[in-house]
C-alpha positions in Angstrom: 0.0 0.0 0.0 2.6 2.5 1.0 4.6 1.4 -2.0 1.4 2.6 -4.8 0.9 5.7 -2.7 5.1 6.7 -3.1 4.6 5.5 -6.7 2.1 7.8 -7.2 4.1 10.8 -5.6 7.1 10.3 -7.8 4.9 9.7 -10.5 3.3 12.9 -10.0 6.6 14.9 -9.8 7.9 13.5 -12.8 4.7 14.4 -14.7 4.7 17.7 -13.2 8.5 18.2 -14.4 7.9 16.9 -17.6 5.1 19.1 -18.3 7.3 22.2 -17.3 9.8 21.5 -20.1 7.4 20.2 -22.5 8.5 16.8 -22.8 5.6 14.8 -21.0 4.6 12.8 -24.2 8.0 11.6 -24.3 8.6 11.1 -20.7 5.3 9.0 -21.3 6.5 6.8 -24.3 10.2 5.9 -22.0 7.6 5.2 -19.3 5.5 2.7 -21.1 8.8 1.1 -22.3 9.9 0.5 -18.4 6.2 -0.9 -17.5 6.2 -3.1 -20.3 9.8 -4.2 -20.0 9.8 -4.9 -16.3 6.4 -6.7 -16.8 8.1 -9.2 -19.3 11.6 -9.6 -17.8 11.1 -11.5 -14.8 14.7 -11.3 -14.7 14.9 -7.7 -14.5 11.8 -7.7 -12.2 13.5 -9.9 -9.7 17.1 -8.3 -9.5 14.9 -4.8 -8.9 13.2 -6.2 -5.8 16.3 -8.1 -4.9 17.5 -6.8 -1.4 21.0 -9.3 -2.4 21.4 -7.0 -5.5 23.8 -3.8 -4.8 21.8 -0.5 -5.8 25.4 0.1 -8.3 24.6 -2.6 -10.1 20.6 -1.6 -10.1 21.8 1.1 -11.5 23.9 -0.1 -14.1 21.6 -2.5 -15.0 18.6 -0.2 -15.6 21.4 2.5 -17.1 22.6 -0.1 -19.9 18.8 -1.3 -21.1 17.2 2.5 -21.0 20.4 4.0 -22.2 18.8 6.0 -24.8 16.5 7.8 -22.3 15.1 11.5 -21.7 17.0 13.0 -18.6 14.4 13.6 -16.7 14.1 9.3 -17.1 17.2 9.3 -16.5 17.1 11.1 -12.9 13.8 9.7 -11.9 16.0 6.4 -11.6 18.8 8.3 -10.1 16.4 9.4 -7.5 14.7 6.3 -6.9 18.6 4.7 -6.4 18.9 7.3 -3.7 16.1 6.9 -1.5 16.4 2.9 -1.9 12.7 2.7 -3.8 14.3 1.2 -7.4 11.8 -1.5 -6.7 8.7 0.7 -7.2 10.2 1.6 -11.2 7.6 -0.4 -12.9 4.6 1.0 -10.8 6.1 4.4 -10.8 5.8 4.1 -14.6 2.3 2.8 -14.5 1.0 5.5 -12.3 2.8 8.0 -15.0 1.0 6.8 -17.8 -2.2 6.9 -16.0 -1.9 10.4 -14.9 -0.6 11.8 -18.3 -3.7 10.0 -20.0 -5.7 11.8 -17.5 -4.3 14.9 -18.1 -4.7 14.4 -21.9 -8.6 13.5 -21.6 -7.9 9.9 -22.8 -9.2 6.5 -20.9 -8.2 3.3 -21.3 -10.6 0.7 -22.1 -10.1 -2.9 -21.5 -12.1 -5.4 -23.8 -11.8 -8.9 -22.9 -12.5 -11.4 -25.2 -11.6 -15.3 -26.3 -9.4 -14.1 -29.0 -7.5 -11.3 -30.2 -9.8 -8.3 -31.4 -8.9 -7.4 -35.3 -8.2 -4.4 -36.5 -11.6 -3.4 -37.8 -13.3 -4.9 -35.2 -11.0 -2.5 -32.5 -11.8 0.2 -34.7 -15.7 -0.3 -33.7 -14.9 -1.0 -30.3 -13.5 2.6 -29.9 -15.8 4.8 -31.8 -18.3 3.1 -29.6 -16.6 3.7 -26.2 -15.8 7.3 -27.2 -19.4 7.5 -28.1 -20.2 6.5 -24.5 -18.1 8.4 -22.7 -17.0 11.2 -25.0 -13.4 11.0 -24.3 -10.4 9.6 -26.5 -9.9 6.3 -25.5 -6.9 3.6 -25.8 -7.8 0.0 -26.0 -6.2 -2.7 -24.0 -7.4 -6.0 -25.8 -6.9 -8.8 -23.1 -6.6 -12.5 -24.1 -9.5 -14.8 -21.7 -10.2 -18.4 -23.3 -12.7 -19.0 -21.1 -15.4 -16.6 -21.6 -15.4 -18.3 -24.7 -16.8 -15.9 -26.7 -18.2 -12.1 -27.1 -16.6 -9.3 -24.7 -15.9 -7.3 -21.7 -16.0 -3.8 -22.3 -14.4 -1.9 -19.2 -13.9 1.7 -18.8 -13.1 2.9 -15.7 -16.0 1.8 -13.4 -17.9 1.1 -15.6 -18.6 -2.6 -17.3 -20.4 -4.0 -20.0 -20.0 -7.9 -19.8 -21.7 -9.7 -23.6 -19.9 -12.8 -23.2 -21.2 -16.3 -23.9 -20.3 -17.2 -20.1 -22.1 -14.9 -18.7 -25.3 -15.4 -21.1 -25.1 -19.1 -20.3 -25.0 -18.5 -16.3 -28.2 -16.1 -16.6 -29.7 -18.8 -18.0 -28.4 -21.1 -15.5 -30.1 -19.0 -12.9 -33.5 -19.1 -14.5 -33.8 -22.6 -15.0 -32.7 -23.1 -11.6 -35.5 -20.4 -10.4 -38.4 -21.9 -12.2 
């Protein structure tokens, strides 16, 4: 708990600093990149929480794979180093992007189904949500087998559940009720 609330906080900053000197959208792109990297590597993942691991070779680690990286990237993880918090990057990174699509009016919609949405079929998916909610919104397609078939549309609170699971268990219910 005390871990998402700091996340937050340095999120915040950064945003805040990035903002200043006009470089938030690519502050947000380097931040996506650590999210999704330290989501995929549990290697990287691991040595980051490792209390074993010295915070030089932390450093040196996260240094070598985001070489290419804004400075203001580039400090956030010197500052992290410092106050021994290197294990909260990924969340830290996570918190940014939510807060900068905030700031930008954009939601993120995650649609559930049995197998990946195409192209045009994403494409309907979004002018429909913006048509809901009147915002820009970025679809997170995420891969559930065993709904096995139709969708879950969430945005924010708010959920819109058409899959063949959930139509088969309301029918479950009323032929259990009658």
């Amino acid at each position: 708990m005390a871990g998402a609330r700091a996340a937050i906080r340095y999120a915040k900053a950064v945003l805040s600093l990035a903002s200043d000197e006009k470089t938030a959208d690519v502050v947000n792109t380097e931040m996506k990149l650590i999210a999704n990297t330290i989501s995929q590597s549990k290697d990287l993942s691991e040595a980051l929480k490792s209390p074993v691991v010295s915070s030089s070779i932390k450093k040196s680690i996260l240094l070598e794979v985001f070489k290419d990286s804004n400075k203001i990237t580039l400090n956030l993880i010197d500052t992290l180093i410092s106050n021994n918090r290197i294990d909260i990057l990924g969340d830290v990174a996570e918190k940014y992007n939510q807060l900068f699509d905030k700031s930008k009016g954009i939601e993120l919609a995650t649609v559930t189904t049995a197998v990946a949405l195409s192209d045009d079929l994403k494409k309907k998916v979004l002018a429909k949500a913006k048509e809901l909610t009147g915002k820009d919104i970025e679809v997170e397609n995420v891969i559930d087998e065993s709904i096995i078939g139709g969708f879950i549309l969430r945005i924010g609170d708010i959920q819109y559940n058409a899959s063949i699971t959930n139509q088969l268990s309301k029918l479950k219910r009323e032929f259990i009720l009658n």
